[in-house]
Structures are given as C-alpha cells and as structure tokens.
C-alpha positions in Angstrom: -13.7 -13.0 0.9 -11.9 -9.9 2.0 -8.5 -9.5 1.3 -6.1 -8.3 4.6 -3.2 -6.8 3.3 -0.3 -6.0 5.3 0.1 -1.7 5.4 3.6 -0.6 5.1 4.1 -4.4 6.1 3.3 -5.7 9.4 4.2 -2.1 10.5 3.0 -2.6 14.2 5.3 -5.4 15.4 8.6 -3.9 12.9 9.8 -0.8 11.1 7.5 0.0 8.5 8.2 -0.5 4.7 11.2 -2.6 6.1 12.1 -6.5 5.1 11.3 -7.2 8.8 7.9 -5.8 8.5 7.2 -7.7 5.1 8.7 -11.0 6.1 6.6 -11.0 9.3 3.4 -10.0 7.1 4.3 -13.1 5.1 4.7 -15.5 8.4 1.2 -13.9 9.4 -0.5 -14.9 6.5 -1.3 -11.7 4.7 -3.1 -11.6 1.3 -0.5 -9.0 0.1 1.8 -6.3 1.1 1.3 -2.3 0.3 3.9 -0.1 0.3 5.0 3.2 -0.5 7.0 4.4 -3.5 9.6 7.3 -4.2 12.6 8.0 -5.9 15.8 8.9 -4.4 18.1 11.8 -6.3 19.6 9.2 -8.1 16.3 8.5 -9.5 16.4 4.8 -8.0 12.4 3.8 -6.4 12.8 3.0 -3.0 9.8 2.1 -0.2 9.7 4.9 2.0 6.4 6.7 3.4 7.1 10.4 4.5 8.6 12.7 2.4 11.0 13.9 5.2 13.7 12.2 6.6 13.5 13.5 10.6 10.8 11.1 11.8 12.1 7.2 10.6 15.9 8.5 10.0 16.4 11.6 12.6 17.6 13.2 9.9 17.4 16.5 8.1 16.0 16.9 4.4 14.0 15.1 2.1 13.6 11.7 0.3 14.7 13.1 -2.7 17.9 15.3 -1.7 19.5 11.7 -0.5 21.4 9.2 -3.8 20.5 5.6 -2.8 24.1 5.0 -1.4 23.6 7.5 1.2 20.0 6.3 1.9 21.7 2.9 2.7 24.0 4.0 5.5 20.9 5.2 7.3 19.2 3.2 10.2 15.9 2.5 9.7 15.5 0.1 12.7 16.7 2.5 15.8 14.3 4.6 16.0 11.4 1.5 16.5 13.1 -0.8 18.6 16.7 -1.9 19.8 16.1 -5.1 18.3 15.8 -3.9 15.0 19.3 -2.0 14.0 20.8 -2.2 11.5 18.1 -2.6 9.9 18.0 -0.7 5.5 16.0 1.5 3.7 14.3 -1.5 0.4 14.7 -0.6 -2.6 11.7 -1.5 -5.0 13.9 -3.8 -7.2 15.2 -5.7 -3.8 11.6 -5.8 -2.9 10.2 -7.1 -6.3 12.9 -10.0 -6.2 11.6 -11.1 -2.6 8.3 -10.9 -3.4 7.9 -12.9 -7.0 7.3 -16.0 -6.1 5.3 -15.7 -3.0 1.3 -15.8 -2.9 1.0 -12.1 -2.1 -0.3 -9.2 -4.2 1.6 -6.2 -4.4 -0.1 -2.8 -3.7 2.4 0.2 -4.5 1.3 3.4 -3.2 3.2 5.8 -5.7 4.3 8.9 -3.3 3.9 12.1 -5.2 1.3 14.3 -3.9 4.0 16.3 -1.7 6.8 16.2 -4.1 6.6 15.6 -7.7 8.6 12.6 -8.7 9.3 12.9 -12.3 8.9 10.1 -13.9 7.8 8.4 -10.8 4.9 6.2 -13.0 7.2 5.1 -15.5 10.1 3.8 -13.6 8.4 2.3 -11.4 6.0 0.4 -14.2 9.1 -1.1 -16.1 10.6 -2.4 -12.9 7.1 -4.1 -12.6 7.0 -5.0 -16.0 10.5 -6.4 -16.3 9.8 -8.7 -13.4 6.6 -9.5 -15.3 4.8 -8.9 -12.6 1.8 -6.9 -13.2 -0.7 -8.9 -12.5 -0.7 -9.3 -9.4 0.5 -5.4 -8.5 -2.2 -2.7 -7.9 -1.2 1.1 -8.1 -2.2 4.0 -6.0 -2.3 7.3 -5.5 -3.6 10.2 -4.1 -2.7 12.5 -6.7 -5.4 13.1 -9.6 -2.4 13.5 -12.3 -0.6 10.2 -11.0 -4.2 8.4 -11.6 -3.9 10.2 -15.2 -0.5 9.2 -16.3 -0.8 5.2 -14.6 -3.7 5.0 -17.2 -1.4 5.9 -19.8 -0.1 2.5 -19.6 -2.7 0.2 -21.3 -1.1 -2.4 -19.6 -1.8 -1.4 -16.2 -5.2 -2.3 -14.7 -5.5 -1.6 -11.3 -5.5 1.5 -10.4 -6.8 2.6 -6.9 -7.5 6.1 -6.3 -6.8 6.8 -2.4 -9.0 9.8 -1.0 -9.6 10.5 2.6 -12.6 13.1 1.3 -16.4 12.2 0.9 -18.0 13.3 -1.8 -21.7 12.3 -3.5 -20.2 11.4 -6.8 -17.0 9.4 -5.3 -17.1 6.7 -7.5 -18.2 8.2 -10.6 -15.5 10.8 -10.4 -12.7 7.7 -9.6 -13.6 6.2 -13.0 -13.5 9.5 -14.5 -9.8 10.2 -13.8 -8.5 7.2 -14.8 -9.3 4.8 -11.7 -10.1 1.1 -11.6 -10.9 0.9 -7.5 -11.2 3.1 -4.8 -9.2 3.2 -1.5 -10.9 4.8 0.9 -9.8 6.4 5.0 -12.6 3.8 7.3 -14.0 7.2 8.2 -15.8 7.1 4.8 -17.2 3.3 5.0 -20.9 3.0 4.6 -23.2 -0.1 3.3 -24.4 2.0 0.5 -21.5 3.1 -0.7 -20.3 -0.5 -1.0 -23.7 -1.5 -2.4 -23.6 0.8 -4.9 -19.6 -0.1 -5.8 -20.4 -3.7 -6.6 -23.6 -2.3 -8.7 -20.8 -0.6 -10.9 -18.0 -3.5 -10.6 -15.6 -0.8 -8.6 -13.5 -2.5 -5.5 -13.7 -0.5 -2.3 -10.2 -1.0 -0.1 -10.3 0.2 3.1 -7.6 1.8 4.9 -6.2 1.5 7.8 -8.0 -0.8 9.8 -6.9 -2.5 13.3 -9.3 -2.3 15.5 -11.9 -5.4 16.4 -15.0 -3.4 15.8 -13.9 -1.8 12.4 -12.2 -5.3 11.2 -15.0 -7.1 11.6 -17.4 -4.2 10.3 -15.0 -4.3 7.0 -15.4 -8.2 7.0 -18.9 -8.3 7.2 -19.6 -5.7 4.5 -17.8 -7.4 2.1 -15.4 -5.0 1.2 -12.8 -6.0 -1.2 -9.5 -5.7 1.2 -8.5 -3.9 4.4 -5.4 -2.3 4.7 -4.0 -3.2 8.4 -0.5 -2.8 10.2 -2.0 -6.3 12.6 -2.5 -8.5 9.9 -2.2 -11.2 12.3 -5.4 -9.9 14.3 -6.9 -9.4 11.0 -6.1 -12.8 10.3 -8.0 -14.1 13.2 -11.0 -11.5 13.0 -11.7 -12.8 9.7 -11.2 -16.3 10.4 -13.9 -16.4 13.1 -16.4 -14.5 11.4 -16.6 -16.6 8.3 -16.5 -19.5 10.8 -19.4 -18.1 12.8 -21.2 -17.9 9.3 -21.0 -21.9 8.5 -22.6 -22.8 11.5 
C-alpha cells in the first residue's frame, strides 16, 4: 500500500515545517512526516525550507546568518494565519523527541543544494543516531555530493535522491551516486518507470501530490509513498480506492 506522508507537515491547513503542521499530520493519519533540514550559524539543525528568511519570516538574510536564539524570537505563524502566532521555528532535536514514539516515519530532506551546510550530513546523522532512530528515518537530497557523503555512513540505508529532471538512465544513475530510492516531481510519473523500479528493488516517492486525479493515479500505480501537504484528502483518496478494489 502507498505510504501518504505529510510534506513539510500538513503544510495546507498550518505553517509548514511547524509543530502545528506535524501534529495535525499526526491527527490526520499520516504514514510519516518529511521535512526539511539546515543549520543555523550556531551550527544547531533546524526544520526550515527556503534558504531565505523574507518569505515565512519577512525578514532579511539567510538561514545560516541567524544563531538559533535569534531564529526563536522570529514568528513563523503571522505570515499564514492570525490564528497561528506565536507560533517557533523546530529545531530537529525538539522534533526527534516529539516524534519517537509515534507510528510515523521520518523523511529529512537535508537542505544544501543552495548553501553548503558543512557538516550538514553528520550532525544531523548523530542526532538520529543518538535517538536511535534510524530505522525508521529516510534521507534526501537534491545534491549529488550530499547522496555521496550520507552513503558514507554504513549505517544509513535509505537514501532518496530527489530530482525534478527526466533522464533515460534515472535509476541506474540514483544507485550509482550512492542512492537507495528515488523521489521524483509527479511531472516525471510513468507506469514504466515504476515497472522497471520494482524490477530493480528501487522505491519511487512521489512529490507533491494533492490533487484527486494525481492521488489516485499515484495510488493505483503502486508507488511506494506520496508526498502531500492534504494528507487528510490523501487519506480518504486512498481509502476508497483500495475499498473500491475489495468489492
């Protein structure tokens, strides 16, 4: 059965990358949560998409120029809805202690294809690994060298390389950097493709799917999850379809 997890948490209905977002993901029955990963100047991982600050925080300069303290007197919340101010930058740490002991799998999308996050692969795979909590976290990345260094760690094993590009030797080249899965834009979803992934034992994860037509086309080929900001609709979608198969 497909997976649905919940992109940037259930980033329709709350701030995305936000405890809101997660904890409603959770409530809507989500496989698992993805979300992104950078590091702050003080070198601290926190769960943050865009490199810039201007479009979630209004603010000028990047990720990276801010120490977590002054991260933390930013609003997150303000700029999505009135309802929601107040309302932190998560830390991975704060995240990882949330998540532990719920049924979800993790999916970390490591941010370092804009700026290059020293160290960005390591500290965040001890954090995981002194929660003990790798095996049911999946990294990645759209940066070739990130794929590179992840594989580094023999104990990681899932490792998705994220490409929004089609190219004939996709999933040979994947495997060739390092990879474990592919994570491919819905723009690239074909039957053969997906055919020819579970030939070679590669999961296909699809982002970012909310509409009807493209849920359900995910669902029926079989891919191995969806990435969706409505993982409540995708809840549904799927529920019906694998109904409508038992009668």
């Amino acid at each position: 059965m497909t997976s649905i997890i919940a992109h940037r948490g259930a980033s329709n209905y709350a701030p995305e990358n936000s405890f809101p977002a997660f904890k409603l993901a959770y409530e809507m029955k989500a496989d698992g949560i993805e979300t992104d990963v950078q590091l702050t100047k003080d070198n601290v991982p926190v769960l943050f998409h865009d490199e810039s600050l201007k479009r979630v925080f209004g603010e000028k300069g990047w990720i990276n120029q801010y120490t977590i303290a002054e991260l933390k007197q930013l609003d997150m919340g303000k700029s999505f809805h009135a309802k929601f101010i107040g309302t932190s930058i998560v830390t991975l740490e704060e995240f990882l202690i949330w998540v532990k002991d719920k049924p979800l799998t993790v999916h970390l999308e490591l941010k370092n294809n804009k700026i290059a996050h020293k160290d960005l692969e390591k500290i965040t795979y001890q954090l995981i690994e002194q929660y003990h909590m790798l095996d049911k976290t999946y990294f990645s990345t759209f940066s070739d060298t990130s794929i590179s260094r992840l594989a580094g760690f023999k104990e990681i094993r899932n490792i998705g390389w994220l490409t929004k590009r089609s190219r004939r030797d996709l999933l040979k080249y994947a495997l060739s950097i390092g990879a474990t899965a592919i994570h491919i834009r819905h723009s690239l979803l074909r039957q053969r493709l997906i055919n020819e992934a579970m030939k070679m034992d590669v999961p296909v994860r699809v982002y970012t799917v909310n509409s009807p037509g493209l849920l359900n086309r995910c669902f029926s080929y079989k891919v191995n999850s969806i990435f969706t900001d409505v993982p409540d609709k995708a809840f549904a979608a799927r529920k019906k379809l694998y109904r409508s198969f038992l009668v």
